[in-house]
N, C-alpha and C positions, 0 to 999 in steps of 0.2 A: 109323714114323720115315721120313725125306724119303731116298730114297735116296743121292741127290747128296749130302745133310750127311755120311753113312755113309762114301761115299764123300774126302770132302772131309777127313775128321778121319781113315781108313784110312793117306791119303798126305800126312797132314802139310802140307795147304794153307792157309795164311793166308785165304782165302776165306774161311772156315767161321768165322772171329775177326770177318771184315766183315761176317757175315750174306747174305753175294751169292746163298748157295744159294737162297735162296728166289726171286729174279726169275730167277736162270736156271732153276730146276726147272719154272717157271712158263711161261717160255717154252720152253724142248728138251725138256719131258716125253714129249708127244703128239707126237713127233717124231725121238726118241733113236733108231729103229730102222731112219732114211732114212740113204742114202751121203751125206751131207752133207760136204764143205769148210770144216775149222775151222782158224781160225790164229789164234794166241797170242803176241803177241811179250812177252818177257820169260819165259826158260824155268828158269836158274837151277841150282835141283834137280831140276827135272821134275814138281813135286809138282804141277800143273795139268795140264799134258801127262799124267802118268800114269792121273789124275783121268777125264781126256778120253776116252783110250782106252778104258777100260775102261765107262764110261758111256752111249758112245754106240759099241755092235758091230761098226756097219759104216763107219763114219767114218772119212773120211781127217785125222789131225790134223796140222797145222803149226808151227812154232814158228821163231820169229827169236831170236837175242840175242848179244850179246857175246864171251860166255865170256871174263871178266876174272878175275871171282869164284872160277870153278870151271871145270875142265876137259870138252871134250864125252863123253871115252872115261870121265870118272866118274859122267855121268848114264845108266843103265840104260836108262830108256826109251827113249832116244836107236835103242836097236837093234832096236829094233818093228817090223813090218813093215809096220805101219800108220800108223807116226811118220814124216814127213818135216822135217828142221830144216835152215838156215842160218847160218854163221855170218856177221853182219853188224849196220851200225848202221841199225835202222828209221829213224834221223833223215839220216841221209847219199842225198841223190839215188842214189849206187851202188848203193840196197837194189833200184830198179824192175828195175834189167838184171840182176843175180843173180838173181831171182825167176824172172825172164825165162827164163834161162838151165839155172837148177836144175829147174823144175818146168812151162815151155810157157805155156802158154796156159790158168792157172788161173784160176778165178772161186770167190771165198770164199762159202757162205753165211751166214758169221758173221768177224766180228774181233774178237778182244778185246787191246786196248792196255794192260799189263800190266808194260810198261817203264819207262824213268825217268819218275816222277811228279813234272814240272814241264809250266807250263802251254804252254811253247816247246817242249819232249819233245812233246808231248803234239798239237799244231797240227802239227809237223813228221812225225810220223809218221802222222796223219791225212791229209795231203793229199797226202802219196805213196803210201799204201796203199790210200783208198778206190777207185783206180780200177779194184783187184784186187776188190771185193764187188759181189755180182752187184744188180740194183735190185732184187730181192725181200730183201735180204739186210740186215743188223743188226750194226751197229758200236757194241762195245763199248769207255769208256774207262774203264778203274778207278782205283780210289782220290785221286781228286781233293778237291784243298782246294777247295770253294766259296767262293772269297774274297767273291763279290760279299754275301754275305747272313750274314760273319763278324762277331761282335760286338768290340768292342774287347779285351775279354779274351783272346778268340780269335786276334786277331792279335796277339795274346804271345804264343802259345805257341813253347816253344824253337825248332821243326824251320823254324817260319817268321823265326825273329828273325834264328836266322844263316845266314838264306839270300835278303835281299832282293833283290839280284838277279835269282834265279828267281820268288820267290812276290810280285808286285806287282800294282797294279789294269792295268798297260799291259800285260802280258803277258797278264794275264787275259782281257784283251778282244777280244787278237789270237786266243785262244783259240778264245771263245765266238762269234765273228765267223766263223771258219773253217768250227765245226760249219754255223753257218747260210747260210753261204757253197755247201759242199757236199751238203748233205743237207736232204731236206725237213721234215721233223721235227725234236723235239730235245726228251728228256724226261728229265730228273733223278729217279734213286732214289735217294734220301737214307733209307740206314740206321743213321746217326748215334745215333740214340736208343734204337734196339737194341744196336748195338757198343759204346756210349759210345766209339767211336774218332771224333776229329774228323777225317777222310779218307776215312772208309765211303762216299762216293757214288760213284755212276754214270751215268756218260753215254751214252744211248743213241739211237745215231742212225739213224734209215730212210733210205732211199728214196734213194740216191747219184744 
């Protein structure tokens, strides 16, 4: 069995529901065992973070979020000595100079965006965070609705209906515009068919 799934269903991560294990085992496998620079915004429970740590030994991991939800002193991992977190909004320009401030002069070898899933969330924390990934490095965005390739069915469903505002074709494009704006590459893994969740994609972008 995939260790990372092991892992993923251990600490109770949603991942494991979306099927992500498999592109990230795919990609940090041959890998897991370098000082790597990982950040995660959208921390929550920790159940990613905790995932992180343990997965990858000598890794520094990162996390941004909120803390609306849930308190920092009641996420555990929080006190890892290998955890570093912020409290902050990845969409608010004040995330660059906290980063700045908290942790110098970091270069991510990975991002994964893991925060509010709209596609303005989503633009906005990409274009103030990519300047933090290093050009060898891999920018993750999760759980996105792929409007552009949705059938009419599709955009019935509830999570989109009362929320047009957020989920529309103008938004989308400012999205999809950004990745290609920033980043030389840009390749969707769509595990839709495996989660039967309509949100299992990923965005993954090289080369900042």
């Amino acid at each position: 069995m995939s260790v990372l799934r092991e892992l993923f269903a251990k600490h109770k991560c949603d991942k494991l529901q979306h099927h992500y294990y498999k592109e990230y085992e795919n990609e940090f496998e041959s890998i897991r065992h370098q000082p790597l620079n990982i950040l995660e915004v959208g921390i929550w429970k920790g159940t990613s973070h905790s995932t992180w740590v343990e997965y990858f030994p000598n890794a520094q991991i990162y996390g941004i979020d909120i803390f609306t939800r849930i308190q920092p002193e009641d996420v555990p991992i929080l006190k890892h000595p290998r955890m570093h977190w912020i409290k902050g909004d990845s969409t608010d320009s004040n995330i660059v100079q906290n980063i700045k401030r908290e942790w110098g002069d970091i270069g991510f070898d990975y991002i994964i965006d893991d925060g509010k899933h709209t596609p303005q969330s989503n633009k906005d924390t990409l274009s103030l965070l990519c300047p933090f990934l290093k050009r060898t490095g891999i920018y993750y965005v999760e759980d996105v609705w792929p409007l552009d390739v949705l059938t009419k069915q599709q955009w019935n469903h509830h999570w989109l209906k009362q929320k047009p505002d957020d989920y529309n074709m103008d938004k989308w494009d400012e999205f999809v515009n950004c990745c290609k704006y920033f980043f030389n590459r840009v390749e969707v893994v769509d595990m839709r068919a495996q989660s039967k969740m309509p949100d299992s994609v990923l965005y993954k972008l090289y080369g900042g």
